[in-house]
C-alpha positions as CSV (number, residue, x, y, z in Angstrom):
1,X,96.4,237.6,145.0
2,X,94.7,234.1,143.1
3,X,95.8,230.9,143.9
4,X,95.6,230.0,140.3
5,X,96.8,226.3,141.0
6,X,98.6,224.0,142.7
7,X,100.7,220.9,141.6
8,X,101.9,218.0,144.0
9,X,104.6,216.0,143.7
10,X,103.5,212.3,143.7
11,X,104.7,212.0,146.8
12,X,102.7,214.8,148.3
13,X,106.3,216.1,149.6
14,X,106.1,219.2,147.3
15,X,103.4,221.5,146.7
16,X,104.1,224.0,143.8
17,X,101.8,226.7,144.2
18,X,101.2,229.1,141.5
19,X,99.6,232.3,142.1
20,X,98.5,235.8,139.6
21,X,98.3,239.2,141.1
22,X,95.3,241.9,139.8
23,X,96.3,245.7,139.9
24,X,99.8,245.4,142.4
25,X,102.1,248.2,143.0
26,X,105.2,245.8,143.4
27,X,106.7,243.3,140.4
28,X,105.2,240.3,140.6
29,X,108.8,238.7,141.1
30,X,109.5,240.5,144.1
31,X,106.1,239.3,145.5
32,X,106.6,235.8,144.7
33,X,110.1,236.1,146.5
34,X,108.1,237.9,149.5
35,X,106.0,234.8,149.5
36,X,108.7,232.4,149.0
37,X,110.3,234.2,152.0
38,X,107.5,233.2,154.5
39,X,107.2,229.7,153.7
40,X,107.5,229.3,157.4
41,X,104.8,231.4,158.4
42,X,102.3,229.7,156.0
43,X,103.6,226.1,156.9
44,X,103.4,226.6,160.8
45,X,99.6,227.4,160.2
46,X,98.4,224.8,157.8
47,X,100.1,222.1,160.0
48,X,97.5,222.8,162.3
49,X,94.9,221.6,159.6
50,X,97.3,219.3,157.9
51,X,95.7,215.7,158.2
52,X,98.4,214.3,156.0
53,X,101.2,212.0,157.1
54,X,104.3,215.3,155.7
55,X,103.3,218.5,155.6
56,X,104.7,219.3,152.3
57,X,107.4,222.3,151.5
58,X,106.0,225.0,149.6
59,X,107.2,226.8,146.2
60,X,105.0,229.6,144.9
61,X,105.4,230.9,141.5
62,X,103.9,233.9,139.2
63,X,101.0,232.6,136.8
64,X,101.1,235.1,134.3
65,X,98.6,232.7,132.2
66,X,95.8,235.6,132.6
67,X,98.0,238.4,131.4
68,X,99.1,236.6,128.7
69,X,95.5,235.7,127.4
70,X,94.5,239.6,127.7
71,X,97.5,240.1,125.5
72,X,96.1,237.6,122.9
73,X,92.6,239.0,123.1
74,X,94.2,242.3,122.5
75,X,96.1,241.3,119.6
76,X,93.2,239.6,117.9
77,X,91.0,242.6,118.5
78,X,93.8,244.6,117.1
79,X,93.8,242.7,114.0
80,X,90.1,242.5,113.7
81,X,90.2,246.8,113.5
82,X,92.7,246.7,111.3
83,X,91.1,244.4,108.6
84,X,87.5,246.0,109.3
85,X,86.3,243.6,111.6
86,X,83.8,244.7,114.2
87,X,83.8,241.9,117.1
88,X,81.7,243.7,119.7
């Protein structure tokens, strides 16, 4: 698992992290809802680092950002062999 990102709210109240998973045997939807499940967990532990006034709620999410740009770079390699192309 990446952290990949995260976005605050403006009022540091929400932090929407967003996270991509290399070469996982479970869905990445049922990992982000494990996750999401031990919000808790992860909270408890970075209030004991937290110098901030609220120790924000956290929301993770799947970035599938890198997946997608391999499918791209597939697709334009793919098109590249099929017009005669040689890219390597």
């Amino acid at each position: 698992m990446t952290i990949t990102r995260v976005r605050m709210t403006e009022d540091l109240k929400i932090a929407n992290i967003f996270v991509s998973f290399l070469n996982e045997k479970k869905a990445p939807n049922t990992l982000i809802t494990d996750l999401n499940s031990k919000v808790k967990f992860f909270k408890f532990h970075m209030g004991k680092m937290w110098k901030g006034k609220y120790m924000p709620d956290l929301a993770f999410y799947h970035d599938d950002s890198f997946s997608n740009a391999e499918n791209i770079t597939s697709l334009i390699k793919n098109i590249g062999e099929e017009r005669g192309v040689d890219r390597s």
